[in-house]
N, C-alpha and C positions, 0 to 999 in steps of 0.2 A: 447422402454422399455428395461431396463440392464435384463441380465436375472439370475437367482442367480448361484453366485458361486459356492455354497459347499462345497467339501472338497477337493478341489484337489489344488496344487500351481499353481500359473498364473504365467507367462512370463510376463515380461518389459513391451509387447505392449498390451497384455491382460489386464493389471491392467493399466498403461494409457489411455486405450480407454475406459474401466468403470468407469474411473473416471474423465475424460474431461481436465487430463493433458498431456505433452510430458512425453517420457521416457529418459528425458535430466533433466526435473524436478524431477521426481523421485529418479536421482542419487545424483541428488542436496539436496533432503531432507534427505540420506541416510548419505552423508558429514555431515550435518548441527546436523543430530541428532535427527532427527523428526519421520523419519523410520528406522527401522531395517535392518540391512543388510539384503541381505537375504540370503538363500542357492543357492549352483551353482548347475548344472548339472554336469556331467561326460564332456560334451562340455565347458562347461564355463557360461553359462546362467543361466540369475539369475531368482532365483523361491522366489518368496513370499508367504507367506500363504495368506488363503482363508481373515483373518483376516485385512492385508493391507487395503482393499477396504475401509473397516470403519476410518480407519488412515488417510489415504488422504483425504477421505471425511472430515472428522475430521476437520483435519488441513486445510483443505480448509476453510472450515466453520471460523475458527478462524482466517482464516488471513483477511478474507471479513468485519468479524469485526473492524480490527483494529490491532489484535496479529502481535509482530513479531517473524520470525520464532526463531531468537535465545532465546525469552522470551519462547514458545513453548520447543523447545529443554529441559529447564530446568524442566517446569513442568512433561512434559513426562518421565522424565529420575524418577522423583519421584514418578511417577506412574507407571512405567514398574517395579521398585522395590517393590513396592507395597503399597505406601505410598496412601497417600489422598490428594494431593494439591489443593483441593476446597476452600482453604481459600486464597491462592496464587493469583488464579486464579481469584476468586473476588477482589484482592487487586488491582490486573493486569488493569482488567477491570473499576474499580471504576476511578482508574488514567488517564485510559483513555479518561474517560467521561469528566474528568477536563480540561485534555489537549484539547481535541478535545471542549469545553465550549471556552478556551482558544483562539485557532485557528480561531473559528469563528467569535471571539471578533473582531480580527484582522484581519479579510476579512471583516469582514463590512465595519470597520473604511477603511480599504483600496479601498472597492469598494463608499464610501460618498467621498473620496478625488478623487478618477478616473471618476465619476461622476460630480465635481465638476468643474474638466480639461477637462474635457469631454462641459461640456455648455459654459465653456470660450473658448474654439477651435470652438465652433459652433457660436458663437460672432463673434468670430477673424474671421472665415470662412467667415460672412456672409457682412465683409468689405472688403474681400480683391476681387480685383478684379480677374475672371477668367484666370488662365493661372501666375497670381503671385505666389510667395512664401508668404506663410503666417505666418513663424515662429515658427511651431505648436511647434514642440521642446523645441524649445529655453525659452518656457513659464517652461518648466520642470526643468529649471536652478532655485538653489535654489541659494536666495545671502547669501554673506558670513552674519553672526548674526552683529547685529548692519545695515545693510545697509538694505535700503527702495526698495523695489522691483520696482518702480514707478524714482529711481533714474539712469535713465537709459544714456549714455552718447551717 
C-alpha cells in the first residue's frame, strides 16, 4: 500500500518508487515536457511537489492507452496555463481508435497469410524426409508480377 504524501517534496527515488517508474524516467519526462522541473535543494536534489505523484500516474495512465508522450507534452503545457484541452484530448483519443481499428485490420490480414504459410510448410514438412531440407523459405520468395510461382526451373 503507497502511503500518502502530503505536503512535503519528494526526492527522485521517493516519487519513483510511488509511482513504479526509474528516476531516469522521471528526468526523461522533465526533457520531454510532461513534468515540471522541479526545485533543487541547497545539495543539488531535486524535489517535486507532493502533486507529481498524480502526474506520473497521469501520464502513465495515458501512455498505457496509447498517448504519446510528445502528444501529452502539448496537452499539459495547455493545462498547466490553464487552458481546458478536453476537446484535444478526445480528438487525440478518437484518432487513435481509428488507427489502432487500422492496425488490426492489418494483423489479421497478416496473421490469415502466416497462417496460410504456416499449413503449406506443414505439407512441405510432412513430404520431406527426416534430416532433408525442406525449403521452408524459399516458398516466402515472392515472383517477380507476371511469373507463375509453379514456374520453377
Amino acid at each position: 500500500m503507497l502511503r500518502k504524501v502530503g505536503n512535503h517534496h519528494l526526492r527522485s527515488g521517493e516519487l519513483a518508487k510511488l509511482t513504479g517508474v526509474s528516476t531516469d524516467t522521471l528526468r526523461h519526462y522533465e526533457r520531454v515536457g510532461v513534468l515540471a522541473r522541479p526545485g533543487r535543494t541547497e545539495a543539488g536534489y531535486r524535489q517535486y511537489p507532493p502533486d507529481a505523484v498524480h502526474r506520473v500516474r497521469m501520464v502513465r495512465g495515458a501512455l498505457a492507452v496509447g498517448f504519446r508522450l510528445d502528444e501529452l507534452a502539448r496537452v499539459l503545457r495547455v493545462r498547466d496555463r490553464g487552458g481546458a484541452p478536453c476537446r484535444q484530448v478526445y480528438e487525440l483519443a478518437a484518432g487513435k481508435l481509428v488507427e489502432f481499428d487500422r492496425r488490426i485490420a492489418e494483423l489479421t490480414a497478416l496473421r490469415g497469410r502466416l497462417q496460410s504459410i504456416v499449413d503449406r510448410w506443414e505439407t512441405r514438412l510432412s513430404r520431406t524426409p527426416e534430416g532433408r531440407r525442406a525449403g521452408l523459405l524459399e516458398i516466402l520468395i515472392q515472383p517477380p508480377s507476371g511469373e507463375d510461382e509453379s514456374d520453377e526451373t
